[in-house]
N, C-alpha and C positions, 0 to 999 in steps of 0.2 A: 591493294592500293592503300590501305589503313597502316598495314604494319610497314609500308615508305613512308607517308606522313607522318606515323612516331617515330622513325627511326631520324630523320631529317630532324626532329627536336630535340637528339639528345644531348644532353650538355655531359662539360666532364671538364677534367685538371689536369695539366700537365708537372709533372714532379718527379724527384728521382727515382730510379728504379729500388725497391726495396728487396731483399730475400724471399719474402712471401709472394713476391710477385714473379717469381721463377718458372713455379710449373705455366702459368698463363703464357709469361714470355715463349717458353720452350715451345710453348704450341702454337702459336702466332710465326714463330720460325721457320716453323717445318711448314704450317700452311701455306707462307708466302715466299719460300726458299726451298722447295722441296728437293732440288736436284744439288743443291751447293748449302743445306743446312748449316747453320753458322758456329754452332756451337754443337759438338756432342765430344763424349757422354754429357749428359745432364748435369752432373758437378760442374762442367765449364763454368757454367754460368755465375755462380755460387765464386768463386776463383775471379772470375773477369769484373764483377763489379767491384770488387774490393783491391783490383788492382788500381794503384795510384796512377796511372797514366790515363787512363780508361774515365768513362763516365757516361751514363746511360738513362734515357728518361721516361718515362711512362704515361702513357695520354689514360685515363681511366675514369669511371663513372663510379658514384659509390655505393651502388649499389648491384648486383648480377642480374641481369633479365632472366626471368619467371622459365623462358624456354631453356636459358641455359644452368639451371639447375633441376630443370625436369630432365633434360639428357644426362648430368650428370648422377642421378639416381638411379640413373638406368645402367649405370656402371654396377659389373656383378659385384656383390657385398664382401666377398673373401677378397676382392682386391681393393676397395676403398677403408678395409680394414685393416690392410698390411703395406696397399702401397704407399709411402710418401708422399710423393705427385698429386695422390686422390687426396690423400684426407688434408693436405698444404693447400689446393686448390679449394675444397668444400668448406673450410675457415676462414678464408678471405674474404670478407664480403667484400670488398670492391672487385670488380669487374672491368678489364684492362682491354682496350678497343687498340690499342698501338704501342710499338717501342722503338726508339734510338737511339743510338751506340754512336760514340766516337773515341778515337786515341787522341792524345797531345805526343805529339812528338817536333822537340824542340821551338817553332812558331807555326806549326804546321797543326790544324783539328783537322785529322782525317776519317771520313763519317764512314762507319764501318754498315750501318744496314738502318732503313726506317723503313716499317715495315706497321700495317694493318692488316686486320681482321676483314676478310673476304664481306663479308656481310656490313661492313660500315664504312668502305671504299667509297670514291667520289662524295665526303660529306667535308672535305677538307680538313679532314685529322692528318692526314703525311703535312700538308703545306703546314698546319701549326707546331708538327713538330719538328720539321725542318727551318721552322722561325725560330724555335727554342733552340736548336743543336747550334744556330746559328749564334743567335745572342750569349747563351753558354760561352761557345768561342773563343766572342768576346771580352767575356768576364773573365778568365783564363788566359788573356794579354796572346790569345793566336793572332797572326800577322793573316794566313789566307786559311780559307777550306778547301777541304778537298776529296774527291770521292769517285769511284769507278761504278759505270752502271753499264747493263747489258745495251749492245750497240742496238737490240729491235726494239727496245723499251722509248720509243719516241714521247710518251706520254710524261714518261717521268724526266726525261733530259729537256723536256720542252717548262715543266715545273722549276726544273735547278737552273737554266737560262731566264727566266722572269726574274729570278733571285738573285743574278749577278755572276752565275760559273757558267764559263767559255771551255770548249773542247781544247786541251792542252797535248793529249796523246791519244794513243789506243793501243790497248796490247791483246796482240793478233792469240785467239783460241785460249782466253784467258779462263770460261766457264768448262770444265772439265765433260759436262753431261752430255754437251753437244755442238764442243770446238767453238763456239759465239766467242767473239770478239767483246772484248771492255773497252768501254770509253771514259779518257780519262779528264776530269773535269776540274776547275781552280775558278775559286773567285779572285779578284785582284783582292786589296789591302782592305781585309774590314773594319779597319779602325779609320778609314777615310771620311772623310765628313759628306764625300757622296755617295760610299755605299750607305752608310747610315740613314742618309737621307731619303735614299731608295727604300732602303727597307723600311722606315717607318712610313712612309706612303704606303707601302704594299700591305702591312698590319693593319691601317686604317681605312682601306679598299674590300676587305673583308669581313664578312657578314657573319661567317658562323660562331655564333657566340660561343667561347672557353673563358676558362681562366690559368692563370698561372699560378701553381703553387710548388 
């Protein structure tokens, strides 16, 4: 009951993704994408943020919890000594709770995954940084969003409908691991004066305190 109520206080910043925050990302992907991984090999990543179309953000605390550097010591020593991954990871002191990706293609932001850490679900880190991917967007003169999610994932399509995206298709057996169907989702015009409107209501109905940086 103690370590929900710290965990319900933690604060953090939403920023763009850096290089050093690679191995974290890579492992947040696989935890929350295990069957359709987003990226591999692990150079993807490294490649994908420095492509110019692309752009990707990182929700993060600045410092690592006490537990997640006792696991990580617990990694055998001949590989935090040779692997990259390990000792990129064990240098970082911040500690990364979420990431999302999106492409620009032509007036189109199509959100490619936003994704948290199993352990800090339900604390409203996706919704803030599906506000950020959104506002990003914006700033980037995108006309709609747009984004496919698994058709049983009710939870999350019920998140991107508060936010303004309406079911526009679906493409039948789209998830390879077990034929699931994607649903394809569009916000109308975000430079509208009433999605704007919308969404700064939705920013201001929200309690968990972040920041942007």
């Amino acid at each position: 009951m103690l370590k929900s109520q710290l965990m319900q206080q933690v604060s953090y910043l939403i920023r763009p993704m850096k290089d050093k925050d690679i191995p974290q990302v890579a492992d947040i992907d696989r935890e929350a994408f295990p069957a359709e991984s987003l990226f591999r090999p692990y150079a993807s990543y490294s490649q994908e943020i420095h492509n110019s179309l692309a752009r990707y953000i990182v929700a993060c605390t600045e410092e690592k919890p006490e537990s997640d550097r006792e696991d990580r010591k617990k990694t055998p020593w001949i590989k935090r000594l040779f692997g990259r991954r390990e000792r990129e990871y064990l240098h970082n002191t911040e500690f990364v709770l979420g990431f999302a990706g999106l492409w620009i293609m032509l007036n189109e932001a199509h959100i490619i995954a936003i994704a948290v850490r199993n352990d800090y679900r339900r604390m409203g880190i996706g919704e803030a940084l599906l506000i950020s991917v959104i506002e990003l967007a914006t700033r980037l003169n995108a006309n709609v969003v747009t984004l496919e999610v698994r058709a049983s994932n009710k939870v999350a399509q019920a998140l991107y409908d508060r936010y303004g995206f309406h079911v526009v298709g679906r493409r039948p057996r789209y998830y390879s691991d077990n034929d699931e169907d994607a649903v394809l989702m569009s916000t109308d015009s975000i430079s509208s004066a009433s999605f704007q409107a919308q969404l700064r209501k939705l920013k201001q109905s929200r309690r968990q305190p972040h920041q942007h940086g």
